[in-house]
C-alpha positions as CSV (number, residue, x, y, z in Angstrom):
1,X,-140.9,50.8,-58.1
2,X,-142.0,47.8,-55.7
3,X,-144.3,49.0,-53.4
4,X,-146.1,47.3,-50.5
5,X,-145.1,44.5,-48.1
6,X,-141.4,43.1,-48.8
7,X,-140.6,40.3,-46.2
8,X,-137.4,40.0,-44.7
9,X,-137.0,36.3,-45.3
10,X,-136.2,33.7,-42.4
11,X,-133.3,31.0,-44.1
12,X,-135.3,27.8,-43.0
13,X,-132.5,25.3,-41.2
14,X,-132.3,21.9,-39.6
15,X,-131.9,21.3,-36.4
16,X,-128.3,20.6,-36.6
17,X,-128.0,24.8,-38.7
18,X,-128.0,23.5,-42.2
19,X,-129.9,25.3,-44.8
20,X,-133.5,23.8,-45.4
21,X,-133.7,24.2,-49.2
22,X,-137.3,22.5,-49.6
23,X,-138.4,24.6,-46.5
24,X,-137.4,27.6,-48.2
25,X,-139.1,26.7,-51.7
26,X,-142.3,26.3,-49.5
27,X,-141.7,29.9,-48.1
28,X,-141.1,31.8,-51.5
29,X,-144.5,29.8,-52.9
30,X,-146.8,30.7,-50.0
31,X,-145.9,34.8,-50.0
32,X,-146.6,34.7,-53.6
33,X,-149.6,33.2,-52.7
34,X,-150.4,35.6,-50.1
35,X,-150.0,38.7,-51.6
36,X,-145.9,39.3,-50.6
37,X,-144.9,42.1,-53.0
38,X,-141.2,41.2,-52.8
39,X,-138.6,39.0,-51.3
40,X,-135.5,39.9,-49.8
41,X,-133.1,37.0,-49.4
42,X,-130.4,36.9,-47.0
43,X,-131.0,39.9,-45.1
44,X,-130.8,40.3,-41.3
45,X,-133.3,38.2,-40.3
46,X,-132.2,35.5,-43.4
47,X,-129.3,35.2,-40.6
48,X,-126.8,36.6,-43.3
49,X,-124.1,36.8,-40.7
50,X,-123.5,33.3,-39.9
51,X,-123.9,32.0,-43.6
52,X,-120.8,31.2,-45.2
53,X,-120.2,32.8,-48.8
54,X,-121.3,30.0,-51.1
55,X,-124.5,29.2,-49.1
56,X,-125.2,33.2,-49.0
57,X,-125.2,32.9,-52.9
58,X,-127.0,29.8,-53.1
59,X,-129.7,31.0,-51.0
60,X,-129.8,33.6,-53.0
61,X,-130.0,31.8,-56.2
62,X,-132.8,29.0,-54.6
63,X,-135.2,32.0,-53.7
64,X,-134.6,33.4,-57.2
65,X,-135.2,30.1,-58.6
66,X,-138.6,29.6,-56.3
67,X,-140.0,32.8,-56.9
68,X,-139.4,32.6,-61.1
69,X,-139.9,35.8,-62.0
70,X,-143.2,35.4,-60.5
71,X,-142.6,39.2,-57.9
72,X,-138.9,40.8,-57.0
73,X,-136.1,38.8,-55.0
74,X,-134.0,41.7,-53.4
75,X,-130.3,40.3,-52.6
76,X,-128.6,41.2,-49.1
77,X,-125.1,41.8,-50.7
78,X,-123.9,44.3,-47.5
79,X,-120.7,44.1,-45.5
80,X,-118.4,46.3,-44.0
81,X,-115.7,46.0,-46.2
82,X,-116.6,47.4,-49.9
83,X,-114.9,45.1,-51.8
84,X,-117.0,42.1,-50.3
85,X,-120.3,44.5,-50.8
86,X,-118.9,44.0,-54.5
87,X,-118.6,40.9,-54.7
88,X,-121.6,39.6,-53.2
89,X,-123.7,42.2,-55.0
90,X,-121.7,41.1,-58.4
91,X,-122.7,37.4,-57.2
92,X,-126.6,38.7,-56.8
93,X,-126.6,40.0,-60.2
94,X,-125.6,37.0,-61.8
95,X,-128.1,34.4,-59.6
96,X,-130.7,36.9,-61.5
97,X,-131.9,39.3,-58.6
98,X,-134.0,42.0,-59.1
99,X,-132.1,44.2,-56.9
100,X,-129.6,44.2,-53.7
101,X,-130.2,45.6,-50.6
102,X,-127.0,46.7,-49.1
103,X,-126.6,47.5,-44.9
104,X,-124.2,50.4,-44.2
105,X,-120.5,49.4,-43.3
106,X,-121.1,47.5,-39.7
107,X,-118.3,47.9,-36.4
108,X,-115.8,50.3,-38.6
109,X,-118.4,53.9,-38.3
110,X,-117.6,55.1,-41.2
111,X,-118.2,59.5,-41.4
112,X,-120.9,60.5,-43.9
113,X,-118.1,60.5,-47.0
114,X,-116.4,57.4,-46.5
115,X,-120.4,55.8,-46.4
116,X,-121.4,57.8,-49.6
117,X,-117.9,56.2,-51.4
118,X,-119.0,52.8,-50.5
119,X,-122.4,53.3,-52.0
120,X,-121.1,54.9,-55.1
121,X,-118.3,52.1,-55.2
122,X,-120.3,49.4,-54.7
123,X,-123.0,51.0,-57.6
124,X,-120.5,51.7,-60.0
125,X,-119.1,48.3,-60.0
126,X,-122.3,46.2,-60.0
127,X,-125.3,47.1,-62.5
128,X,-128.5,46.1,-60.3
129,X,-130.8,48.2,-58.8
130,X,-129.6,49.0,-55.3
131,X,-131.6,49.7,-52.1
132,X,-129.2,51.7,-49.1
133,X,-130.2,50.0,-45.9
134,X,-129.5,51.9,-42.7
135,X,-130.1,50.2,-39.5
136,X,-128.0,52.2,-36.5
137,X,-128.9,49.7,-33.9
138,X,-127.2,47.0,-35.9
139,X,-124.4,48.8,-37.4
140,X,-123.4,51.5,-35.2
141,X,-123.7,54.5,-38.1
142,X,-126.2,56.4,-38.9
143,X,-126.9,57.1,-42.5
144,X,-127.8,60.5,-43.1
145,X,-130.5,62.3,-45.3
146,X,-128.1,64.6,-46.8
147,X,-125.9,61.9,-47.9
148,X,-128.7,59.5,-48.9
149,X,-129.9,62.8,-51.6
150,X,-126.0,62.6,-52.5
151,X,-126.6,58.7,-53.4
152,X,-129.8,59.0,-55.4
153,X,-128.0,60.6,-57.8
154,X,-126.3,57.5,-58.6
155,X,-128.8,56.1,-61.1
156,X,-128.9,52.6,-60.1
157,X,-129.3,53.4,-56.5
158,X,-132.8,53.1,-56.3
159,X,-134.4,53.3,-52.7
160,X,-133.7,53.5,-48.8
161,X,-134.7,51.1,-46.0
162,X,-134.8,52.8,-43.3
163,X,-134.9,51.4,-40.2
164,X,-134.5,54.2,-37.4
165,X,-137.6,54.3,-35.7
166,X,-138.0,58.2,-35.8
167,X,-141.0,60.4,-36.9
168,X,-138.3,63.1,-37.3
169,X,-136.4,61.2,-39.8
170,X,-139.1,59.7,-41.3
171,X,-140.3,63.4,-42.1
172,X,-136.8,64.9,-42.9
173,X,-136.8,61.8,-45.5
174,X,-140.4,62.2,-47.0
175,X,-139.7,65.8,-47.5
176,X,-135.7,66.7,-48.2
177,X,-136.2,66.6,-51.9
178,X,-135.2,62.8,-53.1
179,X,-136.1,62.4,-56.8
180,X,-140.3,61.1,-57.2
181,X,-138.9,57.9,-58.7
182,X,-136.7,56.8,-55.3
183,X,-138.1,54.4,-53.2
184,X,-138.4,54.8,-48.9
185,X,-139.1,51.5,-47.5
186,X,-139.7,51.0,-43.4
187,X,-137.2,48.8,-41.7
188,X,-139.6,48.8,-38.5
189,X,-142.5,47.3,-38.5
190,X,-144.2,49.1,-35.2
191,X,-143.6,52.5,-36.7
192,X,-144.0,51.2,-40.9
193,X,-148.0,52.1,-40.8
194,X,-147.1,55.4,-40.1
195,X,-144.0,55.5,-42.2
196,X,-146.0,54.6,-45.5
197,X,-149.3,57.0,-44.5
198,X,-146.3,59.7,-44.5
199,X,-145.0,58.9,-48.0
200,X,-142.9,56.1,-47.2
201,X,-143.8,53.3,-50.2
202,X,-143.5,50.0,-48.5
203,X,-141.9,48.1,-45.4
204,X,-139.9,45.3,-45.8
205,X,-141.4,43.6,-42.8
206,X,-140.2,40.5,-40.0
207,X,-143.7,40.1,-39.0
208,X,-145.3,39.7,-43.0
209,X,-143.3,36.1,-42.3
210,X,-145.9,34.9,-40.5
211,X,-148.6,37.1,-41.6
212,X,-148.5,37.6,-45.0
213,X,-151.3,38.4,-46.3
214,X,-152.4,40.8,-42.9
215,X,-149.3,42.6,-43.9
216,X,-149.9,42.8,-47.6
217,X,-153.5,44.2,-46.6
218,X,-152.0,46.7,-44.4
219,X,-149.7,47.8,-46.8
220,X,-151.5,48.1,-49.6
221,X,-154.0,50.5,-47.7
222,X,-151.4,52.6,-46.2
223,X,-149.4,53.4,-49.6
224,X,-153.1,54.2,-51.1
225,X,-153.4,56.6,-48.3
226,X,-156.5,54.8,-46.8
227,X,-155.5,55.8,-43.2
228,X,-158.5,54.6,-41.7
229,X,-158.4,51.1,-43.2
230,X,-154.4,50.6,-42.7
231,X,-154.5,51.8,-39.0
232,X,-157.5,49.1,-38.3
233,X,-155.0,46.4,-40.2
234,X,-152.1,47.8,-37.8
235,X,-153.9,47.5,-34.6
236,X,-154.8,43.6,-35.8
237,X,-150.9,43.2,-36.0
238,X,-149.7,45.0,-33.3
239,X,-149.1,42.6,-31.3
240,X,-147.0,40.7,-33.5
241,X,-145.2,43.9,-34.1
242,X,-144.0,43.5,-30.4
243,X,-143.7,40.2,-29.7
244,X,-141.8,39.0,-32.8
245,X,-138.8,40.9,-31.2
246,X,-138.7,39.8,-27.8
247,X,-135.5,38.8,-28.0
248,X,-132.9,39.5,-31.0
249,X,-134.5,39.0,-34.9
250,X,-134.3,36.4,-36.3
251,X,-134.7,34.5,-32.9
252,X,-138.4,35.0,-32.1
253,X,-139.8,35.0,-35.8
254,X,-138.2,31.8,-36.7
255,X,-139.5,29.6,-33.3
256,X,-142.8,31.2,-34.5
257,X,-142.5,30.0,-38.4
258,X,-141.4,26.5,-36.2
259,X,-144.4,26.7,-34.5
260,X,-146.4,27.0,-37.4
261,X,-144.8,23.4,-38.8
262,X,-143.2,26.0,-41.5
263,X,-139.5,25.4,-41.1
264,X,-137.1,23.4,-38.9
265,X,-135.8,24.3,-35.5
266,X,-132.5,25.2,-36.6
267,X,-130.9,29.0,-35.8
268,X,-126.9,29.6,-36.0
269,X,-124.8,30.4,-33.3
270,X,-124.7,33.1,-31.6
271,X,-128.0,32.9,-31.8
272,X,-130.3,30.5,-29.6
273,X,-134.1,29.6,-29.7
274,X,-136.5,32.0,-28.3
275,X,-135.7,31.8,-24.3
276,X,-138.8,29.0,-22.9
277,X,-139.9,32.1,-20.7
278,X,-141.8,34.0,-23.8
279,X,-143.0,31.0,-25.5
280,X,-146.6,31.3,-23.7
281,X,-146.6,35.0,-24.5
282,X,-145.7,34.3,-28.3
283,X,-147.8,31.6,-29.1
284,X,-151.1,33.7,-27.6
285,X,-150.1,36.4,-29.9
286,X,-149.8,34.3,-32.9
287,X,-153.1,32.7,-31.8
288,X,-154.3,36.4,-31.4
289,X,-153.5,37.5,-35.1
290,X,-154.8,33.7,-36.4
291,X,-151.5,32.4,-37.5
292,X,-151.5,29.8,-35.4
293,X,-154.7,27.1,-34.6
């Protein structure tokens, strides 16, 4: 089981929105440096809805490349239609990635069955390890405990991220009766300190993009249980926690990595750069947490 801090990669671009392949080697090789315990490529915030299907496999297969073996690429294979989840999952498996992570069906709302077929579908067909991902802010649908229980049945669906920021849920998860062996994973990072203290296993993070190794730290001492230590670690990232989502993810976490002189400018339409008005407020926080001289 991967435990710990998984980041939610940025997909470096140009400033003209093509792919920044070097940039992105440079990524993988400083969050194995710093203590990342996992990568997931071409997930939300890789800005997997505006890459085209051969660059959303060759993104794929350039992380899997940079990181050699070396900790877990997780693959965002999702999409609302369950052939394509297939496909791109089958496409994952065969770059080499350690897992997929797969969003619930997005715009259609599928009911509780119709998302525990697509799972099951999409497992069946593909033999990787699979993470559900259920983000109802995104998506629309809300993926249910009692149907996620249903899924973990399915041996190679391995783990949850969940990303409803809800102490209710986040109990109803930790204590519904999933088998020891499947993984609960944070989708937010304000609420992933708690999450993990909880029973949740790991967060796969925005802000560990520019704060690595904080977030490893914090991580490692929540899943240990060390509440003391992991709530100090929190407060230190806190305000990255809120500031990194000023506006839409990816859109404040990759002017940050710019910032930094880690990647390019570049962000896809219908996305823009971080509105001028929060760039003060941004850069102090990053200054705040010491990712940024």
């Amino acid at each position: 089981m991967i435990t710990g801090s998984i980041v939610a990669l940025v997909t470096p671009m140009d400033a003209d929105g093509a792919v920044d392949y070097e940039a992105l080697d440079r990524l993988v090789a400083w969050h194995i440096e710093a203590g990342t315990a996992a990568i997931v490529a071409v997930g939300t915030t890789g800005e997997s809805a505006t890459l085209d299907n051969d660059e959303h496999i060759a993104v794929i297969r350039r992380v899997v490349a940079a990181a050699d073996r070396r900790i877990p690429v997780i693959a965002g294979t999702g999409a609302n239609a369950t052939s394509e989840a297939i496909a791109l999952t089958r496409a994952a498996a065969d770059c080499g990635a350690d897992a997929a992570l797969l969003v619930t069906p997005y715009y259609n709302k599928p009911p509780q069955e119709g998302l525990y077929r697509h799972f099951r579908a999409v497992a069946e067909a593909v033999d990787i390890p699979q993470i559900l991902y259920n983000v109802p802010g995104r998506t629309g649908c809300d993926l249910l405990p009692v149907t996620v229980k249903r899924l973990a049945e399915v041996p190679n669906i391995i783990g949850l991220k969940e990303a409803l920021a809800d102490e209710a849920r986040i109990k109803e998860l930790v204590g519904c009766g999933l088998p020891g062996d499947f993984a609960l994973y944070s989708g937010d990072d304000g609420t992933a300190c708690g999450a993990m203290l909880a029973g949740f296993h790991g967060d796969v993070s925005v802000v560990a993009n520019v704060a690595p190794a904080m977030m490893a730290r914090m991580c490692a001492a929540a899943t240990a249980g060390d509440r003391a230590a992991a709530e100090a670690a929190d407060a230190e990232l806190a305000g990255l926690h809120r500031d990194l989502f000023l506006q839409a993810n990816p859109i404040p976490v990759k002017w940050a990595l710019h910032a930094m002189g880690l990647i390019g400018a570049g962000i896809r339409l219908p996305l823009v750069p971080l509105a001028e008005e929060h760039h003060d407020t941004l850069r102090a926080t990053l200054r705040a947490a010491g990712a940024l001289s």
